[in-house]
C-alpha positions as CSV (number, residue, x, y, z in Angstrom):
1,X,19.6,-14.4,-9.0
2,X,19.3,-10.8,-9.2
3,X,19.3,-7.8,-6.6
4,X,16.9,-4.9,-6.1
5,X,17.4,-1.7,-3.4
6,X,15.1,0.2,-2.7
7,X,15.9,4.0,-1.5
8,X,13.1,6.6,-0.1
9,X,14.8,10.2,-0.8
10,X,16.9,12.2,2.1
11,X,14.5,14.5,3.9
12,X,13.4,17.2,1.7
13,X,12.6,20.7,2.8
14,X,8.6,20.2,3.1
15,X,9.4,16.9,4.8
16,X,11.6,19.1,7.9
17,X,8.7,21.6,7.7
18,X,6.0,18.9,8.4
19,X,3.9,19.8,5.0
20,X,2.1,17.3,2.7
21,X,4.8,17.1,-0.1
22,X,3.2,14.8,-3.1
23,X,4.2,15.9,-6.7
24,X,5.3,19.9,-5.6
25,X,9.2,19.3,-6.5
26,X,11.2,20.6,-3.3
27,X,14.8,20.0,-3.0
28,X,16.6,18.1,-0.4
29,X,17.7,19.8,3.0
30,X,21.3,19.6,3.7
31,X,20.3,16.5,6.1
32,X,18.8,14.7,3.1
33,X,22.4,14.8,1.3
34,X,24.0,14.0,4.6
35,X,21.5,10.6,4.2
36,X,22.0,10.8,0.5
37,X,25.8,10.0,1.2
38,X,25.3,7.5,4.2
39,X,23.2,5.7,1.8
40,X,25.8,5.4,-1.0
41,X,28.4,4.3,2.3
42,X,26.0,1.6,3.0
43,X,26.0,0.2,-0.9
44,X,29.9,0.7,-1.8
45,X,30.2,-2.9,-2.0
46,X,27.2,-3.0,-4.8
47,X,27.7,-3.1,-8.8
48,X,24.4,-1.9,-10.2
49,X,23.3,-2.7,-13.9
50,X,20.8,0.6,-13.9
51,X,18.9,2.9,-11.9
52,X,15.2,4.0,-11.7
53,X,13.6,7.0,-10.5
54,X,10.8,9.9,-10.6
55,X,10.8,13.0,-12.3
56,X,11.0,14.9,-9.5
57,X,14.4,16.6,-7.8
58,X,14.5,15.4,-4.3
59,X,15.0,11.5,-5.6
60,X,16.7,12.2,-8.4
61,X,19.5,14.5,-6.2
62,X,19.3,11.6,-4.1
63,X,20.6,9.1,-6.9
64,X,23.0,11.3,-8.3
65,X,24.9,11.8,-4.5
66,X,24.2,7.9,-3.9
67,X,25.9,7.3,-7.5
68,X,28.5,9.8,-6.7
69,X,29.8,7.8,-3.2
70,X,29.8,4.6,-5.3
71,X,31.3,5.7,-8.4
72,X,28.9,5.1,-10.4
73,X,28.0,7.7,-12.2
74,X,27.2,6.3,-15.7
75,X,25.1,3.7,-15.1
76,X,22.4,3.9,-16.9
77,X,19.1,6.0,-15.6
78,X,15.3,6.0,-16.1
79,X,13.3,8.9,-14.8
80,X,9.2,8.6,-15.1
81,X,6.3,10.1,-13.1
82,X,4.9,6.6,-12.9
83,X,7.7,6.3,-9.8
84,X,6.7,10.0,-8.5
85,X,5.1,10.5,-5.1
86,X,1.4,9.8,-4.2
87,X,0.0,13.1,-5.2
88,X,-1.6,14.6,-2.0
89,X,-4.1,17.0,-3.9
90,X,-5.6,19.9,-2.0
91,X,-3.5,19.1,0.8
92,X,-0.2,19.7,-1.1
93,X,1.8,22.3,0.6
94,X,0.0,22.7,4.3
95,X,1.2,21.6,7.4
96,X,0.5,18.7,8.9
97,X,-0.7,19.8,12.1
98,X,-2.5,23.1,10.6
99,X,-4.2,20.3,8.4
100,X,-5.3,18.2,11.3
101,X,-6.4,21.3,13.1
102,X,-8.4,22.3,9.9
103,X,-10.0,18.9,8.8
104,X,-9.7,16.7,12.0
105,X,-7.2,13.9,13.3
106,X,-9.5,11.5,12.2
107,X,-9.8,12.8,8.8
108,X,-6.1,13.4,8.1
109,X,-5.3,10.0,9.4
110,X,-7.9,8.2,6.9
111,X,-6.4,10.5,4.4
112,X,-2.8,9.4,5.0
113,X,-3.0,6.3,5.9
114,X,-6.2,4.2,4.3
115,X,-5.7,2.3,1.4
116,X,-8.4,3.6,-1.0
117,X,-9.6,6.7,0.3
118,X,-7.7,9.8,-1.1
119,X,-7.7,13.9,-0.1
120,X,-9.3,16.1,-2.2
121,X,-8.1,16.3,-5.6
122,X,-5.1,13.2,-5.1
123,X,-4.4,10.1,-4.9
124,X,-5.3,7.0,-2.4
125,X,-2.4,4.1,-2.2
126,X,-4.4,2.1,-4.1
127,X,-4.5,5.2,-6.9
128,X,-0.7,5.2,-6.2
129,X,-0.3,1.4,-6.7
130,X,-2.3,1.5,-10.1
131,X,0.8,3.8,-11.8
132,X,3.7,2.6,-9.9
133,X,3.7,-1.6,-10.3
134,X,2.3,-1.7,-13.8
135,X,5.6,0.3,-14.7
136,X,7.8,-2.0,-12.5
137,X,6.3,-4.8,-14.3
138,X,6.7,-3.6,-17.9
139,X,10.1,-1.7,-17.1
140,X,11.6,-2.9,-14.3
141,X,10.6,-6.7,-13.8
142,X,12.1,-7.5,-16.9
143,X,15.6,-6.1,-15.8
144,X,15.8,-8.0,-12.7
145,X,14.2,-11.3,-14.6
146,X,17.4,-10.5,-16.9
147,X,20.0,-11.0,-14.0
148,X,20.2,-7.5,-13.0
149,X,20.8,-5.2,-10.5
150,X,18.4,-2.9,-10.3
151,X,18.6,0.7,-8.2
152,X,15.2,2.6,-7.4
153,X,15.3,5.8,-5.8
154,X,11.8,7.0,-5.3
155,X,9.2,8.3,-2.8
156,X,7.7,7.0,0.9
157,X,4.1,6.2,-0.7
158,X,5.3,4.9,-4.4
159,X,8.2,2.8,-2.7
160,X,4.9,1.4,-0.1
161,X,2.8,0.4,-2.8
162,X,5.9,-1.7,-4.5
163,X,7.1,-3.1,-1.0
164,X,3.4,-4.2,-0.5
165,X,4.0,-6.1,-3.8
166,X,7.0,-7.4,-3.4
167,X,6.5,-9.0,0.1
168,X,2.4,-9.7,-0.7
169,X,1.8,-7.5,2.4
170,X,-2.2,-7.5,3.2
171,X,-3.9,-3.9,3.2
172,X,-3.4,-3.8,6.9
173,X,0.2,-4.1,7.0
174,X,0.6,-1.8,4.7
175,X,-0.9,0.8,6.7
176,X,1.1,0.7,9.3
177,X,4.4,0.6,6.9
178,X,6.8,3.1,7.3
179,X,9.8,4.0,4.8
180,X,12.6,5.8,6.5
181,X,14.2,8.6,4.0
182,X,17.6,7.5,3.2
183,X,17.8,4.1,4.1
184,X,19.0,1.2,1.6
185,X,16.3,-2.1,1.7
186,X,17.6,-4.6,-0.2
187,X,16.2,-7.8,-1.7
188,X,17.7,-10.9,-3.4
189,X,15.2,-12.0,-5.8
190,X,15.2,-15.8,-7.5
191,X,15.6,-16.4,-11.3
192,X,11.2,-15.8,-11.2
193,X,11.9,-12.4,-9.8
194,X,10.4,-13.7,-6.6
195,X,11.9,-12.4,-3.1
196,X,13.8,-15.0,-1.1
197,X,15.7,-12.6,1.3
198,X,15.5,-8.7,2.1
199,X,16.4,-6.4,4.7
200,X,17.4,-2.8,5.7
201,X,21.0,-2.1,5.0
C-alpha cells in the first residue's frame, strides 16, 4: 500500500485577477499562503517519502510552506515542466471576462473546458495529458509501486489530466472537474498502484 496527495497551488495573483495564468510564473497572493498553510494543517499526521512538482513559483512556494507546517523540509524534491500548467497560449495574461467579451462565451468555454480543442498557440487537456502522465508513469508510478508516499504539488489542469487517470474518469466528467487551490486529495493506492480509496482532506 502506498499513499499519493494531490495539491492544486494557493490562489496566485492572476488567479484573484481572473486572468488565464498557464506557464507565465506569478507568485502566490497572501491568501494562497494562508491555503498553503491550511493545507500543510490538514497533512500533519502524513510522513512523505518525496515530493513532486513544476518548475514554476506558485506550486513550488506552495510545497515549500506545506513542507514547512509538517516539518518536512528535507524530503526529497523533483521539479519538471512536465507537471507545469496547461499552457493557455495567446490567451496567457487577459482577463477572463475581457476574453469572453473579445472572442465569445461560447468560444472561451470550448477553449477552457473541451478536451482537445486548445486556444491559440497552447495547449488542449488532452495536449496537457500527453506531458503530464507519461512522467507520472516513468517518475512517479514507480515511487508509489515502491511503497511510497508520494507528494504532488502542481496546477488545476495538470492535476485534471492525472485525476482523470487515476479514477478512469470519461472525457465528460472531466469537463466538469474542478480542483479547488489549496486543498489536500488523497488516495490509498494497492501494491498495483491502483486506487482503492480517495477523498478531499
Amino acid at each position: 500500500m502506498s499513499q499519493l496527495v494531490l495539491i492544486r497551488h494557493g490562489e496566485s495573483q492572476w488567479n484573484l485577477e481572473n486572468r488565464f495564468t498557464g506557464w507565465v510564473d506569478v507568485p502566490l497572493t497572501p491568501k494562497g499562503e494562508d491555503e498553503a498553510r491550511a493545507a500543510g494543517v490538514k497533512l500533519q499526521a502524513f510522513q512523505f517519502d518525496c515530493g513532486f512538482t513544476s518548475v514554476l513559483m506558485r506550486a513550488q512556494n506552495t510545497l515549500r510552506i506545506v513542507l514547512e507546517v509538517i516539518g518536512q523540509t528535507t524530503l526529497p524534491i523533483t521539479e519538471d515542466k512536465a507537471l507545469n500548467e496547461r499552457m493557455y497560449g495567446e490567451l496567457q495574461g487577459l482577463n477572463k471576462a475581457e476574453t469572453a467579451k473579445k472572442f465569445g462565451d461560447e468560444q472561451v468555454k470550448v477553449w477552457r473546458r473541451s478536451f482537445d480543442v486548445p486556444p491559440p498557440g497552447g495547449e488542449s487537456l488532452k495536449d496537457t495529458a500527453e506531458r503530464v502522465l507519461p512522467y507520472f508513469e516513468s517518475q512517479i508510478r514507480p515511487e508509489l509501486l515502491a511503497k511510497k508516499n508520494v507528494l504532488i504539488v502542481a496546477h488545476g489542469n495538470s492535476l485534471r489530466s492525472l485525476v482523470m487517470h487515476l479514477e478512469n474518469l470519461s472525457r465528460e466528467a472531466v469537463l466538469e472537474l474542478n480542483i479547488p487551490t489549496g486543498a489536500p486529495l488523497f488516495y490509498d493506492l494497492d501494491d498495483r498502484g491502483a486506487v482503492t480509496a480517495h477523498r478531499y482532506l
